[in-house]
Each structure stands twice: as C-alpha cells, then as structure tokens.
C-alpha positions in Angstrom: 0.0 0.0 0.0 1.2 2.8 -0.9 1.6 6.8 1.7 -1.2 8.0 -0.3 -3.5 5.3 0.2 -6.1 4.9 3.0 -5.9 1.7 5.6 -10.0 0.8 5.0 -8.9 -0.9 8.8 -7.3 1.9 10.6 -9.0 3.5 14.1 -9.2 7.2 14.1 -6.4 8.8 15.8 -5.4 12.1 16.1 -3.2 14.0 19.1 -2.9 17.8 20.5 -0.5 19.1 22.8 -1.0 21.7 25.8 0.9 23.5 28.3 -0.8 21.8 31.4 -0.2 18.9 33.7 -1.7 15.3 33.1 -3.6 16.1 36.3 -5.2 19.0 34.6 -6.5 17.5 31.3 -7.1 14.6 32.9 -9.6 16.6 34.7 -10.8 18.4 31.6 -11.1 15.5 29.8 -14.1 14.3 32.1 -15.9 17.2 32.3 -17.2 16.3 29.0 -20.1 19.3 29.2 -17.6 21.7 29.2 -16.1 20.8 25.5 -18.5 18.9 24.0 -20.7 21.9 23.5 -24.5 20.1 22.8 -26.3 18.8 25.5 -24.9 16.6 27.7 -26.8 14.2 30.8 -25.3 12.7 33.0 -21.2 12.8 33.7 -17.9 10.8 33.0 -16.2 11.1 36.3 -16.1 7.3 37.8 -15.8 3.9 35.8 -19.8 3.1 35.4 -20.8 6.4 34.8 -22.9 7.2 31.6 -23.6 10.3 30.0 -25.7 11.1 26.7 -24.6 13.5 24.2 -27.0 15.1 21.6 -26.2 18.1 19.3 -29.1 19.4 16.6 -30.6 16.2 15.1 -27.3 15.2 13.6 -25.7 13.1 17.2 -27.1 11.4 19.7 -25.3 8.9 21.5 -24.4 7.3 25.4 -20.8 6.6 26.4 -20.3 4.7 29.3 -17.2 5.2 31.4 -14.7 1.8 30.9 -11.7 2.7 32.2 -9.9 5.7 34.1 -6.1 5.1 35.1 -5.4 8.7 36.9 -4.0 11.6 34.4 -3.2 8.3 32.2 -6.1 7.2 30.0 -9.8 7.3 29.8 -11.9 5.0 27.7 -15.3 5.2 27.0 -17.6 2.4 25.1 -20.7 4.3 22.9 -23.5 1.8 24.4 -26.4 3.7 21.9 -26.1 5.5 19.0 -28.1 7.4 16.6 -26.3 9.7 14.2 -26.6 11.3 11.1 -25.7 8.8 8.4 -27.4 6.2 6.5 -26.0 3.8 9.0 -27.5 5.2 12.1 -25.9 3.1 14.7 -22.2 2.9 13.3 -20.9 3.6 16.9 -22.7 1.3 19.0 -19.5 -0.7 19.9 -17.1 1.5 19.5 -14.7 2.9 22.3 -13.5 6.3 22.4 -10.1 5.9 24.1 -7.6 9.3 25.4 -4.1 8.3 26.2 -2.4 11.2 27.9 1.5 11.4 28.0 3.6 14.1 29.5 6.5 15.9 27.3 8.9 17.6 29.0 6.3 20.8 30.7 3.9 20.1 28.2 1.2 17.1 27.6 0.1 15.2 24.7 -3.3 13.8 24.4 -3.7 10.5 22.0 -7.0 10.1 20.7 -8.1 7.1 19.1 -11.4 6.5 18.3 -11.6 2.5 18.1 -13.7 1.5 15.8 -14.5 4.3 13.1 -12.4 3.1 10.3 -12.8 4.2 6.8 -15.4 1.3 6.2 -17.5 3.5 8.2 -20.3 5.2 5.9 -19.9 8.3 8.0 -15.9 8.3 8.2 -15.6 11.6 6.0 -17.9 13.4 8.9 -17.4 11.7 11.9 -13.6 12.1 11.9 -14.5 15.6 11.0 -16.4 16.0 13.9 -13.5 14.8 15.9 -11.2 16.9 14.2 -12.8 19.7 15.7 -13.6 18.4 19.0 -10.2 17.7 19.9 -8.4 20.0 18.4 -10.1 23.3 18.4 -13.1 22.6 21.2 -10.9 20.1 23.5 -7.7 22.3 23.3 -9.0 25.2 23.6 -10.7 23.9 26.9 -8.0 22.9 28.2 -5.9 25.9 27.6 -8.5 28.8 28.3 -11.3 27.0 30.4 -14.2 27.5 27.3 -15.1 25.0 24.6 -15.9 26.1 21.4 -19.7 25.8 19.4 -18.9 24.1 16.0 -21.7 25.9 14.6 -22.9 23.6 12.0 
C-alpha cells in the first residue's frame, strides 16, 4: 500500500499538545459538558458512569465510562447510537479511548477512536467532527477553560 492510500482498517487517531499537567486534562477531559458543546446528561467522572450527548438532530449517542487510570487514559464504550448517516448506529460498539502522555512541561493527548475506520459510511464526517472536538473545542478547553460551538 502505498503513503497516499487509505488503511480501510485503521481507528481514528489524532493527538494535541498543551501547556498543562496530566492532572489538569485529565480533569478536563471528564468534564465532557464543558467541550463537548450540545447537550450533555449525566457525567464521565467514575468507571460506570454514563452520560448522553445530543447536538441538533445530527448526534445522539451514550458513552459509558470503561476505564480511568489517573492523568493516564480514559476510555469510554458508545453503548447507543443514533447519528446522522445512512447507517445510524455505526458507533454502537465502539470505544472512544484518550491516552495522555507528559513531554517535558507540556502534555500530549492521544486520541483514538476505536472503531471508526474508513469502512464507516460516516468516516468523511465523523472524523471531522472529531477533528474539531479535539483540536479546536478540546484544546482550547483545556488551555482557556471554554469549549468552542462548532456551529454547524
């Protein structure tokens, strides 16, 4: 396979870096209302805990909390979904997985979201979605305290 061709089987990753301990966006990582800009019920702060996301009529979907290893990695599996694409329910299954790494005074965030592959019907939007969340709503809530609207 060649650079320029796509892995139909590979996970969507992609990674930000911010000034701030692991302790801090580990933190800011759970508060999930305050970056994923929607509506959000319920919370991500212990392993158990679910929470339901809904933005417009284009997402709705419930995470449940699978793992948290302390300013480490926090995994979530999407236990409903119901999303704007001709497959509705492409996430159910999935698990939406932040590694988070310290470099040097600064700390990386790894962001895979296991499951959404290419094969996905809604892979052009979804990891568009998650472009944005991470790396403008995420980041910026992490460096200033305020996520950011997509708009769309």
């Amino acid at each position: 396979m060649s650079s320029l061709e796509t892995n139909k089987d590979q996970d969507y990753r992609t990674s930000i870096v911010v000034n701030k301990t692991p302790a801090e966006v580990y933190e800011a990582i759970k508060n999930v209302k305050g970056w994923w800009i929607g509506t959000v019920q319920g919370d991500a702060n212990e392993v158990g805990s679910e929470f339901n996301y809904r933005y417009k009529h284009y997402h709705n979907t419930t995470q449940k909390v699978t793992e948290l290893t302390p300013n480490k990695r926090i995994v979530w599996r999407v236990t409903e979904a119901d999303i704007e694409s001709p497959i509705r329910d492409e996430w159910k299954g999935t698990h939406i997985i932040f590694e988070i790494l310290p470099k040097g005074t600064e700390t990386e965030v790894k962001f895979t979201h296991q499951g959404l592959t290419p094969k996905f019907v809604c892979y052009k939007d979804c990891s568009g979605g998650w472009d944005f969340f991470i790396s403008k709503s995420l980041k910026n809530f992490i460096d200033n305290g305020q996520g950011i609207d997509p708009g769309f």
